[in-house]
VEXVOMI-795624 format. One record per residue (C-alpha): residue number from 1; x, z, y. Coordinates in nm, 2 decimals, always signed. Last residue first. Layout:
<nodes>
@resi=NUM px=X pz=Z py=Y
...
</nodes>
This chain:
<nodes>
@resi=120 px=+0.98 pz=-7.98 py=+2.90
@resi=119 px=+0.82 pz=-8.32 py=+2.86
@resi=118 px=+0.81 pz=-8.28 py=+2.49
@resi=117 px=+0.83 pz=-7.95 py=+2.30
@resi=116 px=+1.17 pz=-7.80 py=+2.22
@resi=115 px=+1.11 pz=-7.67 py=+1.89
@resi=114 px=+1.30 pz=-7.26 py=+1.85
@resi=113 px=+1.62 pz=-7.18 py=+1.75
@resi=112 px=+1.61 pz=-6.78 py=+1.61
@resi=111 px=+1.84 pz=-6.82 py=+1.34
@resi=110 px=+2.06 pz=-6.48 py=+1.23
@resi=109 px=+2.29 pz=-6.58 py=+1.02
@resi=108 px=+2.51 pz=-6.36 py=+0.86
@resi=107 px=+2.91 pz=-6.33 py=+0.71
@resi=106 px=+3.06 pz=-6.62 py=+0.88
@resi=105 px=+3.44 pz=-6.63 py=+0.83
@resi=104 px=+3.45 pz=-6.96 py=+0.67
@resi=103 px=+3.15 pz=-7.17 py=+0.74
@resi=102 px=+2.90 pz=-7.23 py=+0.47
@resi=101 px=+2.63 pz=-7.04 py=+0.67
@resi=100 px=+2.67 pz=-7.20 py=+0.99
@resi=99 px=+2.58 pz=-7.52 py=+0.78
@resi=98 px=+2.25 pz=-7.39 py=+0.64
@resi=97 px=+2.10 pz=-7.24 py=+1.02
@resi=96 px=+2.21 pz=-7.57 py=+1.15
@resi=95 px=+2.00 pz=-7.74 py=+0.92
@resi=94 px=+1.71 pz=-7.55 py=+0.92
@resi=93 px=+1.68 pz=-7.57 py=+1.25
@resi=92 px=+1.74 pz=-7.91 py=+1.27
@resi=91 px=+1.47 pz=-8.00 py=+1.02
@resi=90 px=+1.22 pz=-7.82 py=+1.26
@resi=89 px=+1.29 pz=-8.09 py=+1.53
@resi=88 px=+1.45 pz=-8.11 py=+1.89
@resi=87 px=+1.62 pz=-7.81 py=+1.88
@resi=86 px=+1.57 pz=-7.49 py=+2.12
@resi=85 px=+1.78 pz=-7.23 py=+2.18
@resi=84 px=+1.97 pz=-6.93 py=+1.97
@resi=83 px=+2.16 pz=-6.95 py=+1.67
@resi=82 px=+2.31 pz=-6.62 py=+1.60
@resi=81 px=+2.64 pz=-6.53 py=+1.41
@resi=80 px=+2.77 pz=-6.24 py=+1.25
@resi=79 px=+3.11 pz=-6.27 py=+1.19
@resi=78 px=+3.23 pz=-5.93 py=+1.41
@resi=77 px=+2.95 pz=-6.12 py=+1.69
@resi=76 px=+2.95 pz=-6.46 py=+1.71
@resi=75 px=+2.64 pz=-6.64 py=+1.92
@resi=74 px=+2.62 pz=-7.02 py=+1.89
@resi=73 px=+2.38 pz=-7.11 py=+2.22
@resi=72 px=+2.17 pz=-7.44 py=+2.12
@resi=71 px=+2.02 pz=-7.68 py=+2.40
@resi=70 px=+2.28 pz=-8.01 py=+2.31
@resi=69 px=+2.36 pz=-7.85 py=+2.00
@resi=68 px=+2.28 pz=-8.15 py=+1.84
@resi=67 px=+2.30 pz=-8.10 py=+1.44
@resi=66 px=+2.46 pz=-8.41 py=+1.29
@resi=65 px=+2.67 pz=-8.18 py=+1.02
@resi=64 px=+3.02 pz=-8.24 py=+1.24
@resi=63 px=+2.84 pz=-8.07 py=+1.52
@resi=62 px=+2.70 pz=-7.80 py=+1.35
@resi=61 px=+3.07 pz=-7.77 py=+1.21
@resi=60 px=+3.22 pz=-7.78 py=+1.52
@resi=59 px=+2.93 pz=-7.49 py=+1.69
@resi=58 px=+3.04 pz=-7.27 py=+1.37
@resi=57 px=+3.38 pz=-7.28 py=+1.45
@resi=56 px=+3.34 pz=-7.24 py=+1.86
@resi=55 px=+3.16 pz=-6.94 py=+1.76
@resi=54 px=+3.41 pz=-6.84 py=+1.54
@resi=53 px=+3.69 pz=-6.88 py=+1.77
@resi=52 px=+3.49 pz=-6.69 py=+2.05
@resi=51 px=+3.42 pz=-6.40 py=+1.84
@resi=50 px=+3.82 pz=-6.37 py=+1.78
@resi=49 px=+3.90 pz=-6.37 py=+2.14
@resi=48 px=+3.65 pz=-6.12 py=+2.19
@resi=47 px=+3.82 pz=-5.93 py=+1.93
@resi=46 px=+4.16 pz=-5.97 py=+2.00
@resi=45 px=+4.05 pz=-5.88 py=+2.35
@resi=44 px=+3.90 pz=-5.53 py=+2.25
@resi=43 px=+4.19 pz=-5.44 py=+2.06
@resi=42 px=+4.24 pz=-5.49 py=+1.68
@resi=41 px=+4.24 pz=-5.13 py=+1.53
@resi=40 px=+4.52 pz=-5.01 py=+1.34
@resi=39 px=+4.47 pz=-4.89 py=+1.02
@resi=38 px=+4.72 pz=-5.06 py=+0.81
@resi=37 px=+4.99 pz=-5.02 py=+1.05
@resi=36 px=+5.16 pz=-5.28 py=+1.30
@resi=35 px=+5.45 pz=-5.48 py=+1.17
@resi=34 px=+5.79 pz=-5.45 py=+1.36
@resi=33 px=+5.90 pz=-5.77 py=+1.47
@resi=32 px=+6.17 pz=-5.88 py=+1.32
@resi=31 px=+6.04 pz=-6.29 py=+1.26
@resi=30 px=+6.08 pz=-6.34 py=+0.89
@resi=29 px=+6.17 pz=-5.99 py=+0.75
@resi=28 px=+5.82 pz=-5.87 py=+0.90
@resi=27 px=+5.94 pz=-5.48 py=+0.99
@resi=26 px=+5.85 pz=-5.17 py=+0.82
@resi=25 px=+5.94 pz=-4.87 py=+1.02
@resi=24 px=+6.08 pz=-4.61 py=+0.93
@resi=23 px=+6.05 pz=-4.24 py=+1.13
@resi=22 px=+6.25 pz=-3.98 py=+0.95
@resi=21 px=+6.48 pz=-4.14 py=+0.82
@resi=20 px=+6.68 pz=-4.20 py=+1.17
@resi=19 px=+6.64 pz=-3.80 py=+1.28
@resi=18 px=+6.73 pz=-3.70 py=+0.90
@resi=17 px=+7.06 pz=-3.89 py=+0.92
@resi=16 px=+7.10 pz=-3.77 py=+1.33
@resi=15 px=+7.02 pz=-3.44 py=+1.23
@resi=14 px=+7.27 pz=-3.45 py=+0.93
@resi=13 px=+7.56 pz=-3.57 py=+1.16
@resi=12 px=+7.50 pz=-3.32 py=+1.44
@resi=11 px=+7.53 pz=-3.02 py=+1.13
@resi=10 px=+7.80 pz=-3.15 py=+0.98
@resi=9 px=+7.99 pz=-3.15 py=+1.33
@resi=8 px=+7.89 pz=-2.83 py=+1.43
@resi=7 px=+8.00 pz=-2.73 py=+1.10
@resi=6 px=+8.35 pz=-2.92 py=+1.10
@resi=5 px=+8.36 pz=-2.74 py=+1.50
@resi=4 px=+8.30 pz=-2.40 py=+1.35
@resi=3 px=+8.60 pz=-2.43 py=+1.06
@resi=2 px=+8.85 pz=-2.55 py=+1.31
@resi=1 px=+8.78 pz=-2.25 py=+1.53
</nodes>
């Protein structure tokens, strides 16, 4: 009877080892948390949220460049970014179109500003 029990209890201890091995996860030693895989997809928020930063990025920059973005719609899109609207002159367009380009994260420009014409 003695000898059944030690195996039973072998045997319990040995599922629990291989239970707890079985299933590791790598945690960030800094804060705990357990670190998501490498092929996890960001979620649909994270994303948006995301877009939004760059845009707001790239609309900073145009800003900080002396482009008025007064009639301008900054479009991000997986770092893809569209300038859409109207400027007051060509050199603006060419000019916002340059500095959205130099801003981290940005990986195309699509420009499709247009002139605003007087009076309109």
């Amino acid at each position: 009877m003695k000898t059944i029990n030690a195996l039973k209890l072998a045997a319990a201890a040995t599922a629990v080892v291989f239970s707890v091995n079985v299933w590791p996860q790598t945690t960030d030693a800094a804060s705990g948390t357990t670190a998501p895989s490498a092929s996890a997809k960001p979620s649909k928020s994270q994303v948006r949220k995301a877009n939004r930063a760059l845009s707001k990025k790239v609309q900073q920059a145009l800003q900080k460049g002396g482009v008025d973005t007064a009639g301008m719609n900054v479009i991000a899109k997986n770092g893809a970014i569209t300038l859409a609207g109207h400027t007051a002159d060509a050199t603006q367009i060419d000019k916002a179109a340059q500095i959205a380009k130099g801003v981290d994260g940005v990986t195309s420009v699509k420009n499709v500003l247009t002139i605003q014409e007087g009076g309109q």
